[in-house]
C-alpha positions in Angstrom: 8.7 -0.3 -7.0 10.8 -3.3 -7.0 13.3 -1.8 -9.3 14.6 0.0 -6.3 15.7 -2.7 -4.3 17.2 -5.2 -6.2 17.5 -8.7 -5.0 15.5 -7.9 -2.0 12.0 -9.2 -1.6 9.4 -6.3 -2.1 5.9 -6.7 0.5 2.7 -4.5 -0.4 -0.1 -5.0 1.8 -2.8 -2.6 0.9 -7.0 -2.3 0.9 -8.8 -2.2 -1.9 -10.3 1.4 -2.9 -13.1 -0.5 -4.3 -14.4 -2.7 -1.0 -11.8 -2.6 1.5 -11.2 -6.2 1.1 -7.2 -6.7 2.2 -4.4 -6.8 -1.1 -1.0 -8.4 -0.3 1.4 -8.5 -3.4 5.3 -10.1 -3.0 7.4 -9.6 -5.5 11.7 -10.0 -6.3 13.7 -9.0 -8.5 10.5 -8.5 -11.1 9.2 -11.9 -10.4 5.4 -12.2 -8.9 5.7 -14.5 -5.6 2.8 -14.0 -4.1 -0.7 -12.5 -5.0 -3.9 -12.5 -2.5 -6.1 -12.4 -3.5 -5.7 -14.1 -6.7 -8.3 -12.1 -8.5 -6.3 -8.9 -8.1 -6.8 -6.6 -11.0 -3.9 -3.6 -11.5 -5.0 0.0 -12.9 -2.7 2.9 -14.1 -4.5 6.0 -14.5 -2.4 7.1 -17.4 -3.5 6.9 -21.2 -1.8 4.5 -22.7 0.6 6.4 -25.6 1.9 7.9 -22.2 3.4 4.6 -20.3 6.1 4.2 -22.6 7.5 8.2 -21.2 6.8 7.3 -18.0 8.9 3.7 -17.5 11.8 5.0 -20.0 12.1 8.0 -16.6 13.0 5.6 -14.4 15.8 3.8 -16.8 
């Protein structure tokens, strides 16, 4: 989502669906600055061949 606000520091604070265990991810301008925890893991429930469509939409 940081695509939409360029130059601007982008804050997610989330739970994980898994155990509930508190995510905070800080990022700007496509730069990581912050991960906790640090053994974060990302999923996109999209096949693969697909990803390509779907980040070429938001071009």
């Amino acid at each position: 989502m940081g695509w939409l606000f360029p130059g601007k520091e982008v804050r997610i604070e989330a739970r994980c669906l898994d155990c509930g265990e508190s995510i905070l991810v800080r990022t700007k301008d496509g730069e990581l600055l912050d991960a906790n925890p640090d053994t974060i893991i990302g999923h996109i429930s999209l096949p693969i061949r697909q990803w390509g469509a779907v980040a070429n939409a938001f071009l």
